[in-house]
C-alpha positions in Angstrom: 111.8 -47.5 10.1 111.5 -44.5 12.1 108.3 -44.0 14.6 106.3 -41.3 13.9 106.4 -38.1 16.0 102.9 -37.6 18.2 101.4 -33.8 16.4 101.6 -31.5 19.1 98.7 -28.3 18.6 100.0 -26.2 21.1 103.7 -26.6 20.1 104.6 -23.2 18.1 106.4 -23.5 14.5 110.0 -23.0 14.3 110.4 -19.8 13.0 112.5 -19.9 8.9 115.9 -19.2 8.5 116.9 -16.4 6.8 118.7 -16.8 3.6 121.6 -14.8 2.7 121.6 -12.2 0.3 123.9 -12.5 -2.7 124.5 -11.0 -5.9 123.2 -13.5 -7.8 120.4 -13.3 -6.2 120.0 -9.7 -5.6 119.7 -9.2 -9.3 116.8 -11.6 -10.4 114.9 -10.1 -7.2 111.2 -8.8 -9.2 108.8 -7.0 -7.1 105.4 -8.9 -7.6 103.0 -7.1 -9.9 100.1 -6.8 -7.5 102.6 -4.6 -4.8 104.9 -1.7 -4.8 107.9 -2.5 -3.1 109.3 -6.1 -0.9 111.8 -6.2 1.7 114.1 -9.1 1.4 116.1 -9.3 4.3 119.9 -10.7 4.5 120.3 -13.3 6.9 123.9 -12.8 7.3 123.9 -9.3 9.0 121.2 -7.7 11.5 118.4 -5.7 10.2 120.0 -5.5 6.4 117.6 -5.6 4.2 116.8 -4.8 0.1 114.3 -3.3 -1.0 113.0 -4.0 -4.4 110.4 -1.9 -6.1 107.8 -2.0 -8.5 109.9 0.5 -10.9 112.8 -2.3 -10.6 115.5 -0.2 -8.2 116.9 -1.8 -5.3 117.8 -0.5 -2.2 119.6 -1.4 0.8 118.1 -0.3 4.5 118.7 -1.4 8.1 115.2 -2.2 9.6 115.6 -1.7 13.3 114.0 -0.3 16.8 115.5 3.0 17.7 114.3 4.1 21.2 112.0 1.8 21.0 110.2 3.0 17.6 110.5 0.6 14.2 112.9 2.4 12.0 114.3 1.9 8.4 117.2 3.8 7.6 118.7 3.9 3.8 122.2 2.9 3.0 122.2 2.9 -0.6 121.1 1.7 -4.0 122.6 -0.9 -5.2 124.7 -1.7 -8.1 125.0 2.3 -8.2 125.9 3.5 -5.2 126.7 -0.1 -2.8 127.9 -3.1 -3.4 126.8 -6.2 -1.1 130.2 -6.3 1.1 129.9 -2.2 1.4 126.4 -2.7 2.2 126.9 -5.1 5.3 130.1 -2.6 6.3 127.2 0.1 6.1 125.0 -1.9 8.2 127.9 -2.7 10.8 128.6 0.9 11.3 124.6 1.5 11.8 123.9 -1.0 14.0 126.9 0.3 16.3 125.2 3.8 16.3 122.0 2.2 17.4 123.9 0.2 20.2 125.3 3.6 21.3 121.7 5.3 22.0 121.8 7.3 18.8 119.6 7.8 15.9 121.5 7.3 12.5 118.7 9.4 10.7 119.9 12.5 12.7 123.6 12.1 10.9 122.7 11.8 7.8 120.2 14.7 7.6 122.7 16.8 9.1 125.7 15.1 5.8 123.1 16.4 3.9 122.8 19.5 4.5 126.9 19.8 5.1 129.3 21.5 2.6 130.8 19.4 -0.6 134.4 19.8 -1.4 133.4 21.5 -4.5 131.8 23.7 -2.9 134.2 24.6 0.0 136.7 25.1 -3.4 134.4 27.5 -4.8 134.5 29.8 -1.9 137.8 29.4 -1.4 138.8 30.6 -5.2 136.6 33.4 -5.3 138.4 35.0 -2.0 141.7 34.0 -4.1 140.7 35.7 -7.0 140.3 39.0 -4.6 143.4 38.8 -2.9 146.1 36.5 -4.4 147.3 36.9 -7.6 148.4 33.4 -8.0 145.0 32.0 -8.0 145.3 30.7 -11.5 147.6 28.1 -10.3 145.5 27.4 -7.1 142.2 26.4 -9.9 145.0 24.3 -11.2 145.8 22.5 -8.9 141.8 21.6 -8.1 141.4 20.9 -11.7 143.9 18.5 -11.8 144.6 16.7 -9.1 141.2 17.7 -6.4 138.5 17.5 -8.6 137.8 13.6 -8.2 136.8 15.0 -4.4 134.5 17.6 -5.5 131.1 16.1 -4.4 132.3 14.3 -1.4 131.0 15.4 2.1 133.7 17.3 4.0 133.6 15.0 6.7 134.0 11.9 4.3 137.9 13.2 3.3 139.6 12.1 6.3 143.9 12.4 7.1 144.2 8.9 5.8 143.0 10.3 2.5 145.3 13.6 2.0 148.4 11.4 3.5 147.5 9.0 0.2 147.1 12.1 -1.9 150.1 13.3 -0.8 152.7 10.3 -1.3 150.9 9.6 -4.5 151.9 13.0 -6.1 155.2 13.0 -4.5 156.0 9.7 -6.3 154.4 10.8 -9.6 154.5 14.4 -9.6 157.8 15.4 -7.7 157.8 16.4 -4.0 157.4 20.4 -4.4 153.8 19.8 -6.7 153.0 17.5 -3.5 153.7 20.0 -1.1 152.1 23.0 -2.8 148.7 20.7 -3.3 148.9 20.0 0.9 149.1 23.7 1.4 146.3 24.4 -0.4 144.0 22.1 1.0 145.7 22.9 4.6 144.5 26.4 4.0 141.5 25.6 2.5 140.4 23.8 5.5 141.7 26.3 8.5 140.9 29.0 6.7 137.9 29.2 4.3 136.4 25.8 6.1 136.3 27.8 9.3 135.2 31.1 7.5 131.8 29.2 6.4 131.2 27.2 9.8 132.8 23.8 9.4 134.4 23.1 12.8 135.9 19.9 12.5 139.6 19.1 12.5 141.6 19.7 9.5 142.4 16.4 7.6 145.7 18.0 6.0 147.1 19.3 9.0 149.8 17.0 10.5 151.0 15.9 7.4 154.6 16.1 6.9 156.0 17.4 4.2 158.2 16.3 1.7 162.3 17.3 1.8 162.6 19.7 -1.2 166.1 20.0 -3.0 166.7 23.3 -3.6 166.7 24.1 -7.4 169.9 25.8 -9.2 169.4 25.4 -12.6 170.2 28.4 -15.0 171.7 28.9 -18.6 175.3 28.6 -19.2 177.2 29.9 -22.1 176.7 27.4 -24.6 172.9 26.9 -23.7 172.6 30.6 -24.2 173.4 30.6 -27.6 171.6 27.6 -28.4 168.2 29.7 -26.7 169.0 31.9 -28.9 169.6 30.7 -32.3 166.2 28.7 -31.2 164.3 32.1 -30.6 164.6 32.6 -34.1 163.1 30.3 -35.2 160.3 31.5 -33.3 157.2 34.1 -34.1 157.7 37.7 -33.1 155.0 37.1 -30.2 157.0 34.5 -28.3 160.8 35.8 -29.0 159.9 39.2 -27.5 158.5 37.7 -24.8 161.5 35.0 -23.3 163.8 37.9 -24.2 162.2 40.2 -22.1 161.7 37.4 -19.3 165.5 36.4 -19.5 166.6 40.2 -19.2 164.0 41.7 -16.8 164.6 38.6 -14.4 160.6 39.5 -13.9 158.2 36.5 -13.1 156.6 34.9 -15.6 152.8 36.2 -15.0 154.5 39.7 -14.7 155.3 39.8 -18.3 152.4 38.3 -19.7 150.5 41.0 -18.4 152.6 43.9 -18.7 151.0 46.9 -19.7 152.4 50.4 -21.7 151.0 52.6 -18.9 153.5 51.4 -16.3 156.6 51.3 -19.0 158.9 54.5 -18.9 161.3 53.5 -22.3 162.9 56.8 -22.0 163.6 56.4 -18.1 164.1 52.7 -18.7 161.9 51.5 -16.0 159.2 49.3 -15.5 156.8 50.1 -12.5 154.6 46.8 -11.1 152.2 47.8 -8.8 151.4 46.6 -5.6 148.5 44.5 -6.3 150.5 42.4 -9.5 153.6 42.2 -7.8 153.8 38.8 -5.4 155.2 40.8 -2.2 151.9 43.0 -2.5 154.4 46.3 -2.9 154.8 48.4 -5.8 158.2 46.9 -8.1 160.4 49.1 -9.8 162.5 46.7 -12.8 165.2 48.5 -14.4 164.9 47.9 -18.6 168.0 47.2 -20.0 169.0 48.6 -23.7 168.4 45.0 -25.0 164.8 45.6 -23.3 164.3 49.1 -24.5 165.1 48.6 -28.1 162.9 45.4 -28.3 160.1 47.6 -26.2 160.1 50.4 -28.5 159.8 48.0 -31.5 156.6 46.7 -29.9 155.3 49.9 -29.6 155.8 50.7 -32.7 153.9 48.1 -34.3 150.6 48.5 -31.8 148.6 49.9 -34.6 145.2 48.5 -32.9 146.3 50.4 -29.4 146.4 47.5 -27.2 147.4 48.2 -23.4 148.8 44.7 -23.4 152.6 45.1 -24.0 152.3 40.7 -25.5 148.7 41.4 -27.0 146.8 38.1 -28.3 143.4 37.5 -28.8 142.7 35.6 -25.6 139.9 35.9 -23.1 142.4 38.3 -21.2 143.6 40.5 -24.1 147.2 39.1 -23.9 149.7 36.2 -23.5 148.3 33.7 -21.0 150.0 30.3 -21.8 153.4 30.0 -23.4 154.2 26.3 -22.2 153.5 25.2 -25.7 156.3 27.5 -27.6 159.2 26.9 -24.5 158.7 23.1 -24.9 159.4 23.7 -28.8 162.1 25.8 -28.4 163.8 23.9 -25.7 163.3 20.5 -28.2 164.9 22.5 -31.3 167.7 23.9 -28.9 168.6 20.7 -27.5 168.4 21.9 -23.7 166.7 20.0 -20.9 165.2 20.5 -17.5 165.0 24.0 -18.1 162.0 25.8 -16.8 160.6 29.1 -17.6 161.1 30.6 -13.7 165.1 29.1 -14.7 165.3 32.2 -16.8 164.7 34.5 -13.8 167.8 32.1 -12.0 169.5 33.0 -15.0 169.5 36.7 -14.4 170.9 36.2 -10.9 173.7 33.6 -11.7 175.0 36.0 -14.3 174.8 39.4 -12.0 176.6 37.4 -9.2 179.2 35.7 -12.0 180.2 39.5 -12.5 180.2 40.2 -9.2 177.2 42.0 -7.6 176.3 41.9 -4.3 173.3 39.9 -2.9 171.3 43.0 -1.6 171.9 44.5 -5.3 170.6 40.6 -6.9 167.6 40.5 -4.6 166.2 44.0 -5.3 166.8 43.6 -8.9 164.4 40.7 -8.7 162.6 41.7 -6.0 162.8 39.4 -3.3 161.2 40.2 0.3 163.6 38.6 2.7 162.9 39.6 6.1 166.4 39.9 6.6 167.1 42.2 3.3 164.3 44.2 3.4 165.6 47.0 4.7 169.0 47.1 2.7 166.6 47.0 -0.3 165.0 50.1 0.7 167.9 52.2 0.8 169.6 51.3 -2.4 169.0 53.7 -5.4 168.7 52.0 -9.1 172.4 53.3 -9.6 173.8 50.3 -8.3 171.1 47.8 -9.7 170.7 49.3 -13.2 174.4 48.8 -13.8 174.5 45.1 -12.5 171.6 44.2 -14.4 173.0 46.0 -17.8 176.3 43.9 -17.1 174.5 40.6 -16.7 172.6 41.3 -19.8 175.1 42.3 -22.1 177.3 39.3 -20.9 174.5 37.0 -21.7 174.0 38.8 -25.5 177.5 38.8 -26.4 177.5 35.0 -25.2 174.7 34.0 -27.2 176.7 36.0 -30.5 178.3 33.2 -32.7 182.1 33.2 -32.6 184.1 34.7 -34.9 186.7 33.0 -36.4 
């Protein structure tokens, strides 16, 4: 038997250990009736604590001195916002601050009051919607693949984060919807970021991008005549419009939202001004007879007036979205991997099949090569009107069943 230990008065009582905190445990944590909030702290990480209110929420603080004054500083609620691990990670990164002389409150008054993602987006859209005319895809892109960041803290989306983004739409997306997402969000950063005060460095810049394989699809022969026998098939709406697309070699928005006033049927012209047309300069496209005999049809049949050459009743007064029909009509004609801009390729592949000349290709569609430009400038419509007409009657009399 053990002797017992002479009671000492003056001899001070060892102080409790702290228990850990667990989950367990966090979750049948009750504030007593006759108080409004406890502290329970976590013996496994310094000055972690949970507070428990009356109401029944539960929040995680650090408790500590900062120069010299007792200081609680919030992390998070938990289950909502923190977990127990993230918590202690939380605490770990505040405790370092305080070691370093600084007061963790300061940050996180100045997060607060520092710009979303969403928000950032928002600016950045509505100077797109005043200069760019491609804006529409730039929303789509934030719909569908940015919006998960919208309420995050600018400062919270670091380079590791875009670098992820970035190899994850590569490998599910394809490498050119990748690259175009890391453009935007490199310009949304540099420019708009810097437009409304955010200083700090860019998270997308650095990022390489992927290697993009140069596209070369267009209709052949046989695919033309399968297009075609699929076109009708097809409402009035939709065959008029991949017709015109195929033999304008004009881009895709172009189209939808051509309008009577700038169509010349009896000169045969098409005028795009400068602020529809991608180059921002004004586009003359020359109308081939296919064109003009499906135009003047059109025309004919606009018994409510419409401006809109491809009418509808949508929100913009004409065609906005004809993914829907080309998937149907590529299904019914058998043809794969074809996309709409393929028809524009198509226009090209023919005029240089028959023998045009680059320069005469590249201002029949447009293109602003630095390197071209000029050459551009000084060729008439002679020259292009004829390839184009070429290219196009080539491509109708292919598409004709054979006679045998």
């Amino acid at each position: 038997m053990r002797p017992l230990k002479a009671f000492d008065p003056t001899a001070k009582p060892k102080p409790k250990t702290k228990q850990k905190l667990t989950t367990e445990r966090i979750s049948k944590l009750m504030c007593p009736p006759d108080k409004n909030r406890i502290y329970i702290p976590d013996g496994g990480t310094m000055g972690l604590s949970v507070c428990v209110t009356l109401a029944g929420t539960k929040t995680f603080i650090v408790y500590r001195r900062v120069n010299g004054r007792p200081t609680r500083v919030k992390l998070g609620q938990w289950p909502g916002e923190l977990s127990l691990d993230d918590a202690r990670k939380q605490a770990a990164i505040t405790n370092g601050e305080i070691a370093k002389g600084e007061d963790p409150r300061k940050a996180k008054r100045a997060a607060r009051g520092e710009l979303t993602f969403g928000e950032l987006f928002a600016h950045h859209i509505a100077n797109e919607k005043e200069k760019n005319r491609t804006w529409q895809e730039t929303e789509r892109q934030y719909n569908r693949y940015l919006s998960a960041w919208s309420g995050r803290r600018l400062s919270e989306i670091t380079r590791q984060d875009v670098g992820a983004l970035h190899s994850k739409l590569g490998r599910k997306n394809g490498r050119t919807q990748a690259n175009r997402v890391l453009a935007t969000l490199r310009h949304m950063f540099a420019k708009t970021g810097l437009e409304l005060g955010w200083d700090h460095p860019n998270p997308a810049a650095g990022i390489e991008k992927f290697e993009e394989q140069s596209r070369e699809r267009f209709l052949d022969a046989d695919e033309l005549k399968r297009l075609f026998d699929s076109l009708e098939s097809e409402p009035e709406l939709f065959r008029d419009f991949f017709s015109v697309t195929l033999f304008t070699g004009a881009r895709r928005g172009n189209v939808q939202a051509m309008i009577w006033e700038q169509v010349n049927l009896d000169a045969g012209i098409w005028q795009i001004s400068a602020t529809e047309f991608k180059a921002k300069r004004p586009m003359t496209v020359v109308l081939s007879p296919e064109v003009v005999t499906i135009l003047r049809r059109r025309h004919a049949e606009n018994a409510d007036g419409s401006p809109w050459v491809f009418s509808t009743r949508s929100a913009t007064g004409h065609l906005v979205e004809p993914k829907t029909a080309w998937k149907r009509i590529l299904e019914r004609a058998g043809i794969k991997d074809l996309r709409i801009h393929d028809l524009r390729r198509t226009l090209a592949s023919w005029q240089a099949a028959l023998g045009s000349s680059l320069p005469i290709i590249g201002k029949s569609l447009g293109h602003s090569q630095a390197q071209t430009t000029t050459i551009y400038a000084r060729l008439s419509l002679g020259p292009v009107r004829q390839s184009v007409e070429s290219a196009t009657a080539a491509m109708t009399l292919a598409a004709k069943p054979n006679k045998s």
